[in-house]
N, C-alpha and C positions, 0 to 999 in steps of 0.2 A: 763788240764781240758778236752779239746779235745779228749786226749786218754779215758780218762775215761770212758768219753760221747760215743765212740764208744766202747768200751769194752761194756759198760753195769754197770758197778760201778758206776754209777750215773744219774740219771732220768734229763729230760730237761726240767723240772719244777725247777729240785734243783740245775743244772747249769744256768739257768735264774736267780735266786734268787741271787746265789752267784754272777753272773756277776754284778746283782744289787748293792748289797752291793759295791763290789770295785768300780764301778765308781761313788757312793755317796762318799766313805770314798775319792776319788782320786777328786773329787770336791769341797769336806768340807776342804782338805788339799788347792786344789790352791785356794780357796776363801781366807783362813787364810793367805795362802805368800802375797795377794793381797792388804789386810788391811795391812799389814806390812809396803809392799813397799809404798800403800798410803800415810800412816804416814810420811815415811821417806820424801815424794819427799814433803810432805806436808810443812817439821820440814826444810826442806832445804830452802826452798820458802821463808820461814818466816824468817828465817836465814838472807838470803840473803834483805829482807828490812829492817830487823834492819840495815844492815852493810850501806845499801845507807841512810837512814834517818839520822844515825850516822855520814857517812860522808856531808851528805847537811848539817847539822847542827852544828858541834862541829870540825870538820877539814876545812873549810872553812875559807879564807882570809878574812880580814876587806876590806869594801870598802873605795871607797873615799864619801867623802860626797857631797852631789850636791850643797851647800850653803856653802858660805864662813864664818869663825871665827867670823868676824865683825856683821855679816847677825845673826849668831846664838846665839851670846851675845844678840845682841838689841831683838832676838822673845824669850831667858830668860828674862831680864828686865820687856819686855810687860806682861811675866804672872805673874811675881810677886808683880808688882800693881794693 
């Protein structure tokens, strides 16, 4: 473009313009990789709490209990009268 512009092939209205253009189209381009990668780091994120919620809940040990058999029959009993 450069050479044109010194040759005379081309007015520096109409290499302005054109510069215009390409760094919209090279703008509208990284804008779009950018929602992409968005998504992705987004779809990852979410990913990654289902896998912890899933393990806090469903992979998790039984505990002990703080009351003893005897303790937890008699407060069955109580609510059943």
């Amino acid at each position: 473009m450069e050479h044109k512009l010194e040759a005379g092939e081309m007015t520096p209205e109409e290499c302005k313009e054109l510069l215009k253009e390409m760094m919209l189209r090279e703008y509208e381009k990284g804008q779009a990789e950018s929602t992409q990668v968005n998504w992705k780091i987004r779809a990852a994120w979410f990913q990654e709490k289902i896998s912890a919620l899933r393990k806090k809940f469903f992979e998790r040990q039984p505990t002990e209990s703080s009351i003893g058999m005897e303790e937890l029959a008699g407060t069955m009993r109580s609510r059943r009268l």
